[in-house]
Structures are given as structure tokens and as C-alpha cells.
KELOFI-801171 format. One line per 5 residues: number of its first residue (from 1); their letters; for each residue x, y negated, z of N, C-alpha, C. Coordinates in nm, 3 decimals. Layout:
<rs>
NUM	a	X,Y,Z,X,Y,Z,X,Y,Z; ...
</rs>
This chain:
<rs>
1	xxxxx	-9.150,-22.093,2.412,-9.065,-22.055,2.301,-8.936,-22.137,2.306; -8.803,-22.092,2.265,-8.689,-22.125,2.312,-8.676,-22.191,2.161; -8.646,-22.354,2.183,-8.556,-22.411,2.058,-8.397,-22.427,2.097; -8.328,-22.402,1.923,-8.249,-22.477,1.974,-8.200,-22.545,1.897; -8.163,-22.713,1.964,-8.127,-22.795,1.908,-7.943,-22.893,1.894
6	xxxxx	-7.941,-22.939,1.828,-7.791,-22.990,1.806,-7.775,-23.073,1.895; -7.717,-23.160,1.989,-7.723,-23.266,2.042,-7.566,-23.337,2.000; -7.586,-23.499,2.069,-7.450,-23.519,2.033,-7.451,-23.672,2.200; -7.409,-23.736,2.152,-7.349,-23.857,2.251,-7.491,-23.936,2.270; -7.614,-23.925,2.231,-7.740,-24.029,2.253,-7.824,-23.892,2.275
11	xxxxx	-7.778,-23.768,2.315,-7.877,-23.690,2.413,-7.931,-23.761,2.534; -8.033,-23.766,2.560,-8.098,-23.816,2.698,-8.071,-23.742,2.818; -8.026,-23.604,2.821,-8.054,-23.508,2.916,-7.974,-23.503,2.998; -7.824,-23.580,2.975,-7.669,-23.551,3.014,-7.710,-23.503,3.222; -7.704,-23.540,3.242,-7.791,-23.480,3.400,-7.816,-23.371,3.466
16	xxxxx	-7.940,-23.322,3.361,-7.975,-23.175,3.330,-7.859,-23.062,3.331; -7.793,-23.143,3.222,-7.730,-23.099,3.117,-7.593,-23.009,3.205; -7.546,-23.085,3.283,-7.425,-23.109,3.396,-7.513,-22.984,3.488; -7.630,-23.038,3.583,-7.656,-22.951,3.639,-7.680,-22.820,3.595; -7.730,-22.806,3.478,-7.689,-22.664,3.455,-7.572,-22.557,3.438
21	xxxxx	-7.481,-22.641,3.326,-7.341,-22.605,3.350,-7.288,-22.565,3.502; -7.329,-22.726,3.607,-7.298,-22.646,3.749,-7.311,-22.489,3.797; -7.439,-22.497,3.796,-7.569,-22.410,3.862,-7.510,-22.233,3.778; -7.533,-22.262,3.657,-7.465,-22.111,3.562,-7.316,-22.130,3.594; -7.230,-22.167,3.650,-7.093,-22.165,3.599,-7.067,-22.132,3.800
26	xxxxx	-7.199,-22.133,3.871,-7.150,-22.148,4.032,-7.076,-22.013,4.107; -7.171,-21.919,4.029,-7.103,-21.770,4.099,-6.986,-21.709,4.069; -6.857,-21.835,3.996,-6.723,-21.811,3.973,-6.677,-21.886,4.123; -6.719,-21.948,4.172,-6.665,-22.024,4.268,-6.627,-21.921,4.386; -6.491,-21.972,4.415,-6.441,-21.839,4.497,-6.415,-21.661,4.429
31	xxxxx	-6.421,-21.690,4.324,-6.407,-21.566,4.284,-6.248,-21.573,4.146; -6.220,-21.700,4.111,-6.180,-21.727,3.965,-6.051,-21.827,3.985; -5.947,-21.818,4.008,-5.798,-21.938,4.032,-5.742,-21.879,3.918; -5.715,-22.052,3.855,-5.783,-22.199,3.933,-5.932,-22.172,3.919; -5.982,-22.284,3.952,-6.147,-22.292,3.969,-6.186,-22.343,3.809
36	xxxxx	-6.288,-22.318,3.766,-6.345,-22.362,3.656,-6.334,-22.526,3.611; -6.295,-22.513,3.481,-6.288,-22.695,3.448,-6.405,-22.749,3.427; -6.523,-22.664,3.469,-6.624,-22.719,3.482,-6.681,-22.876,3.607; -6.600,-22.808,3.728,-6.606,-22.883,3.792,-6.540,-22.996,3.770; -6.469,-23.051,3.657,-6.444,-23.186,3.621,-6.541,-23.235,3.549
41	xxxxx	-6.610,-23.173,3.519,-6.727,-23.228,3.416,-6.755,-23.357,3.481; -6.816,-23.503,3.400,-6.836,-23.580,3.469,-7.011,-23.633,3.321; -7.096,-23.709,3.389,-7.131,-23.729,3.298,-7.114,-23.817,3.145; -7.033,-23.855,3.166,-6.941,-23.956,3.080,-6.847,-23.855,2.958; -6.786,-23.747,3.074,-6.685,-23.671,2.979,-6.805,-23.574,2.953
46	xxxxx	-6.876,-23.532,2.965,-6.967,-23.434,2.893,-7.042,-23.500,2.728; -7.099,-23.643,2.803,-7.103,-23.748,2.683,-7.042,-23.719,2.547; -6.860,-23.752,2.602,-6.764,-23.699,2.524,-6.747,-23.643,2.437; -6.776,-23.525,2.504,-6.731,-23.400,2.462,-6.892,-23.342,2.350; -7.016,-23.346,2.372,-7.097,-23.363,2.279,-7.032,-23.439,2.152
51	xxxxx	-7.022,-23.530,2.164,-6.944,-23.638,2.061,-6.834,-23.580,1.967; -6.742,-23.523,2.043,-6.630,-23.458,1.992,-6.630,-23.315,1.944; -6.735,-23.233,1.989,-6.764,-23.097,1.953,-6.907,-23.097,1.856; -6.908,-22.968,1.844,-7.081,-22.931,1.785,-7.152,-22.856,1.884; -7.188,-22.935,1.938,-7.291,-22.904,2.023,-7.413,-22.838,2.064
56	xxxxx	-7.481,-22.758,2.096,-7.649,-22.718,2.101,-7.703,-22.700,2.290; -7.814,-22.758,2.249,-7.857,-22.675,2.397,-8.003,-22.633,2.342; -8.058,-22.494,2.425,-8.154,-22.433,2.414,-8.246,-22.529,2.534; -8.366,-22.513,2.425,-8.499,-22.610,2.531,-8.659,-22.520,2.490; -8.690,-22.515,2.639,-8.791,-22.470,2.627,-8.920,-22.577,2.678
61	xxxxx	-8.962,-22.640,2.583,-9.038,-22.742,2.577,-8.923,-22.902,2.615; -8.917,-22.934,2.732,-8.828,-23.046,2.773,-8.712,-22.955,2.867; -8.722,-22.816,2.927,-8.671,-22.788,3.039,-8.522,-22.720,2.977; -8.395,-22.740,2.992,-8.294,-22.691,2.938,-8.270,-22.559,2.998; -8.282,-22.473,2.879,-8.243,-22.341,2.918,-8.056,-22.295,2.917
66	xxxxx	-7.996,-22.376,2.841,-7.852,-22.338,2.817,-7.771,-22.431,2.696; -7.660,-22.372,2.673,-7.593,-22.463,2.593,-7.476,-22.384,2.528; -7.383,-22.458,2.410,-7.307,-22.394,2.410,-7.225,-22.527,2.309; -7.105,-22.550,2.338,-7.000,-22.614,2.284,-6.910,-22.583,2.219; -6.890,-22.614,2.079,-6.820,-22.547,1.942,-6.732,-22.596,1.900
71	xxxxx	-6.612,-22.591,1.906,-6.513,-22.688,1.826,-6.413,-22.595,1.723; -6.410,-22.626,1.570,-6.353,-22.604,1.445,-6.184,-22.619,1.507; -6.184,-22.481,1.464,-6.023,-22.466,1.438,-5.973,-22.409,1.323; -5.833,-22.392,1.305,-5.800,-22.323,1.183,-5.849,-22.212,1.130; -5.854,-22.098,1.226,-5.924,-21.965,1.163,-6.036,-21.943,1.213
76	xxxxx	-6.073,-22.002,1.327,-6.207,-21.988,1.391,-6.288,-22.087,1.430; -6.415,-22.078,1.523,-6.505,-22.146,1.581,-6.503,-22.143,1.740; -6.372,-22.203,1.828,-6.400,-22.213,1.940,-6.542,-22.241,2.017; -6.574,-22.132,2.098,-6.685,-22.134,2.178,-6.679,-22.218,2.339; -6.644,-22.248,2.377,-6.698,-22.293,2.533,-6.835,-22.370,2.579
81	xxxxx	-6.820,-22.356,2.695,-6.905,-22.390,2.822,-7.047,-22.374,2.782; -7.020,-22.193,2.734,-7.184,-22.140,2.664,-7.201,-22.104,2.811; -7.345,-22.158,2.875,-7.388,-22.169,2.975,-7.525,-22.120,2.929; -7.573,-22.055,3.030,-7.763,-22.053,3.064,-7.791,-22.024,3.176; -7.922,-22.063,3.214,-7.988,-22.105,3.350,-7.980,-22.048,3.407
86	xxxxx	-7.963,-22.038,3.559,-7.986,-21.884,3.611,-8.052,-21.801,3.586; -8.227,-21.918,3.587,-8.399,-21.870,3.556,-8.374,-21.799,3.395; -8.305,-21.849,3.269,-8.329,-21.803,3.198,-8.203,-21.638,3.159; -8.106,-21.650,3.253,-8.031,-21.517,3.232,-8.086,-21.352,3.156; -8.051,-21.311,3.115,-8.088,-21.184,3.054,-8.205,-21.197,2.953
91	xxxxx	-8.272,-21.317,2.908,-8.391,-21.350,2.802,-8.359,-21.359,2.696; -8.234,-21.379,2.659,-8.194,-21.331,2.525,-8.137,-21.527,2.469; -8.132,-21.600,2.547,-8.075,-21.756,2.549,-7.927,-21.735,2.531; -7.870,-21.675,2.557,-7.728,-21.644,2.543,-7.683,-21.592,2.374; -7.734,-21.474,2.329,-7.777,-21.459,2.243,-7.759,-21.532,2.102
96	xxxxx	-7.891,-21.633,2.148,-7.912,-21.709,2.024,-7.852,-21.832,2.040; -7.781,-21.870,2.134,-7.667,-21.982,2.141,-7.557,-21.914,2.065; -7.549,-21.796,2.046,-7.411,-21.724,1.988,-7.434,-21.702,1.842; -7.601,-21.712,1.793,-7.587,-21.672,1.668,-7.637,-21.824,1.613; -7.647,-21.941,1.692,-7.646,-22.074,1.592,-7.497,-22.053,1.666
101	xxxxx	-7.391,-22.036,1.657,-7.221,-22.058,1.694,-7.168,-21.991,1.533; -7.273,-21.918,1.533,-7.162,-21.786,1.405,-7.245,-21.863,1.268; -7.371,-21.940,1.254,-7.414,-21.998,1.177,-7.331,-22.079,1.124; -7.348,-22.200,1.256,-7.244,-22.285,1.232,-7.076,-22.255,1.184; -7.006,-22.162,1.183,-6.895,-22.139,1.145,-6.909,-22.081,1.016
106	xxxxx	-7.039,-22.026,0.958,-7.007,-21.952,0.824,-7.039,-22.086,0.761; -7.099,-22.168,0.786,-7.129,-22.339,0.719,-6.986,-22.385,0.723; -6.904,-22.375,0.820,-6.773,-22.445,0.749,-6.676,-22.366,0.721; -6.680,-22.244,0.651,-6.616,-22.129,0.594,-6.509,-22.113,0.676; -6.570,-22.077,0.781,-6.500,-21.979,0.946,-6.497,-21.858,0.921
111	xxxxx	-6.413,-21.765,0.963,-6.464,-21.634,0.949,-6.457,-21.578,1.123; -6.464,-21.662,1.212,-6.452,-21.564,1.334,-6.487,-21.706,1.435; -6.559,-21.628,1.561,-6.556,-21.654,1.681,-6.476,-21.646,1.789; -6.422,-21.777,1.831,-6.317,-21.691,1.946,-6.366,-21.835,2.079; -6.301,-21.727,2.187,-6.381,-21.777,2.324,-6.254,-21.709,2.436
116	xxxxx	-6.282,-21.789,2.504,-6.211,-21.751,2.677,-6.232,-21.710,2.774; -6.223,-21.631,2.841,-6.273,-21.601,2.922,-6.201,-21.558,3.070; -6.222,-21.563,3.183,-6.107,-21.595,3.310,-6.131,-21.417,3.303; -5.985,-21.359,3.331,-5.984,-21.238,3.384,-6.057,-21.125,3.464; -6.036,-21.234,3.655,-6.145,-21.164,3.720,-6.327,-21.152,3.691
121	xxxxx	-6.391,-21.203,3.571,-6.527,-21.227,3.509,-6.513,-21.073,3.427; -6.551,-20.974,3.514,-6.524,-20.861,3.423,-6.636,-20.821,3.334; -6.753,-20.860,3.459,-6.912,-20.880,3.363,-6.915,-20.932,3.234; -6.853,-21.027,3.202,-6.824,-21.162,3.105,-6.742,-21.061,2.996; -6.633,-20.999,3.006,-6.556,-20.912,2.929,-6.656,-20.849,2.845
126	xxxxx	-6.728,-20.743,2.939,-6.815,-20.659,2.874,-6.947,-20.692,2.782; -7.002,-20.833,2.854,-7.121,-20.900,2.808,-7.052,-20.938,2.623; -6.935,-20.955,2.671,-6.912,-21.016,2.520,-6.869,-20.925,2.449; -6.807,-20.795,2.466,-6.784,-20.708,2.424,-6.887,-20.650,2.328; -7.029,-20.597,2.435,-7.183,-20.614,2.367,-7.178,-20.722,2.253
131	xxxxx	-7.134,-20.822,2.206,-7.189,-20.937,2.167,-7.084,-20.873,2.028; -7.015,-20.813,2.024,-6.930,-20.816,1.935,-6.794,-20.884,1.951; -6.722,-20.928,2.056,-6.617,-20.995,2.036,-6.496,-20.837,2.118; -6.364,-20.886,2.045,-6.291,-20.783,2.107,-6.161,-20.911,2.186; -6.125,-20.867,2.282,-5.984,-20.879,2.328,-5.862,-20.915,2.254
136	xxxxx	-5.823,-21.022,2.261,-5.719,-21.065,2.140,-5.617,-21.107,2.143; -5.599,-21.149,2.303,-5.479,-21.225,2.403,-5.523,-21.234,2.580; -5.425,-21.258,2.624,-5.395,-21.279,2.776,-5.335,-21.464,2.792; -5.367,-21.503,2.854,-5.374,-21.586,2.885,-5.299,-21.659,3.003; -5.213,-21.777,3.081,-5.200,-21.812,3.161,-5.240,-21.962,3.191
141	xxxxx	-5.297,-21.983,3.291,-5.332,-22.138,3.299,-5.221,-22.224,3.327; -5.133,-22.295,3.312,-5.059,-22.377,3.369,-4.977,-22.360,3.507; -4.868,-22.349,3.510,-4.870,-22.323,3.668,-4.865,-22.177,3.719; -4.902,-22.100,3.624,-4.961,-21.971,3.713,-4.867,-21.856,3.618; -4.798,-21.784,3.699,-4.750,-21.668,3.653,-4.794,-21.554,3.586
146	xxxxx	-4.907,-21.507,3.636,-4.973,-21.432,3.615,-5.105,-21.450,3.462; -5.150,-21.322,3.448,-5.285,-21.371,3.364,-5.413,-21.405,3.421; -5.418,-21.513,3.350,-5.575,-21.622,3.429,-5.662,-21.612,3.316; -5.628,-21.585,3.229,-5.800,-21.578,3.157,-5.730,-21.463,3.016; -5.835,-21.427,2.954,-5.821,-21.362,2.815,-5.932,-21.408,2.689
151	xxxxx	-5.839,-21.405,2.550,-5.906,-21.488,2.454,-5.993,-21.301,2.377; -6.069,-21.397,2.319,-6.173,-21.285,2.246,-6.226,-21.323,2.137; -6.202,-21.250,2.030,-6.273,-21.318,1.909,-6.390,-21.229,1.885; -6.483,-21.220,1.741,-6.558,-21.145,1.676,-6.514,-21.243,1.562; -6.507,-21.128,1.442,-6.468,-21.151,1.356,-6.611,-21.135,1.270
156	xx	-6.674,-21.227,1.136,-6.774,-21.245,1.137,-6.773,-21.187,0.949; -6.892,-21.119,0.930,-6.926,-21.039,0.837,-6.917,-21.190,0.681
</rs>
């Protein structure tokens, strides 16, 4: 049975935690410029960033199924580095990382979800599309002329 729990800067798992982010975030590699800022992850700045965000990762008993990182903005609930396992893909872990995200934002009188997502991830478009989020902006990373990612909200009942 899948929990999920809050974590913050005295999680034990940071390790895990990294390797999963790796491992779910790998089949952008070569596919996504620039490359994911995942690969800066360090365990220190992940530390961090628990610390600095609202945090959850899904656990099924001790074994980390996924995660997802929340940070409060003006009109919304930034989503990133919602990750899940390879093993746990399509089980519905994605899911319920998205509906403790929309929890957490109606607790601090949010009315919307918004998230990023890199362009060429067209799977990712649609997956979230399903999820309720629509298309809301284009995006450029630094440096880059072109569009490198697109923002997506769901706007929340």
C-alpha cells in the first residue's frame, strides 16, 4: 500500500531519493536541450531544497516509489521534480502525488497548479493534460532562442 508522506531536511532517504529522481528523469537524456536540472541534483542541494519547498515522497513500506516538490507562489502551487519509479509507473503514484499537491494548495488558499514541462516530452503534455492541467505559456531556457519547455496550470475547484 502506497503512503504518502511529507519529508523535509532530516529525511534519511536523501540517496534513494536522488537515485530515483535519476533513474525516472533518465529517458530525457538525449532527447531534451538543455539536459534536465536534475542532473545537478546533489545530495546536499536536494537536502535543500526539501527544506525550502513542501515536499512528499510516496513509500511503499521503506522502498520509495516517487516524489513530488511544491513551492507557494502568488496565484499558484508550483509543482516540480514530480518523479516515480520506473517499477512503479502507470500504478496510479503519480496521481496521488498530484492530489496531496492540490491538497496542499487549497490549505494555503491556492487556487491552481502550475508545472513545467520541456517541449520535446510530448507524453508529459498529454499525461498532464489527462490530469487536468492546460497549456498556459512557452517557455525559453536561458541562452536558447527557441521554445524549451511549456508552463501548465489546472485550475482547482
Amino acid at each position: 500500500m502506497i503512503e504518502i508522506v511529507r519529508i523535509d531536511e532530516s529525511f534519511e532517504q536523501f540517496e534513494e531519493l536522488l537515485a530515483l529522481i535519476l533513474s525516472s528523469f533518465a529517458y530525457m537524456d538525449g532527447v531534451i536541450d538543455p539536459p534536465s536540472s536534475a542532473h545537478r541534483l546533489t545530495l546536499d542541494s536536494l537536502a535543500q531544497k526539501a527544506k525550502d519547498e513542501i515536499a512528499f515522497v510516496a513509500l511503499d513500506g521503506r522502498e520509495l516509489m516517487g516524489c513530488i516538490f511544491c513551492k507557494p507562489e502568488a496565484a499558484s502551487l508550483y509543482v516540480g521534480k514530480l518523479a516515480v519509479s520506473p517499477s512503479a509507473q502507470g500504478k496510479g503514484v503519480g496521481s496521488a502525488l498530484l492530489r496531496i499537491a492540490e491538497e496542499t494548495a487549497h490549505g494555503l488558499g491556492l487556487p491552481a497548479l502550475r508545472l513545467e514541462t520541456r517541449i520535446e516530452l510530448v507524453g508529459n503534455h498529454q499525461r498532464f493534460s489527462s490530469w487536468g492541467f492546460t497549456k498556459t505559456a512557452e517557455n525559453s531556457h536561458p541562452g536558447y532562442s527557441r521554445t524549451t519547455s511549456i508552463e501548465m496550470t489546472k485550475h482547482l475547484d
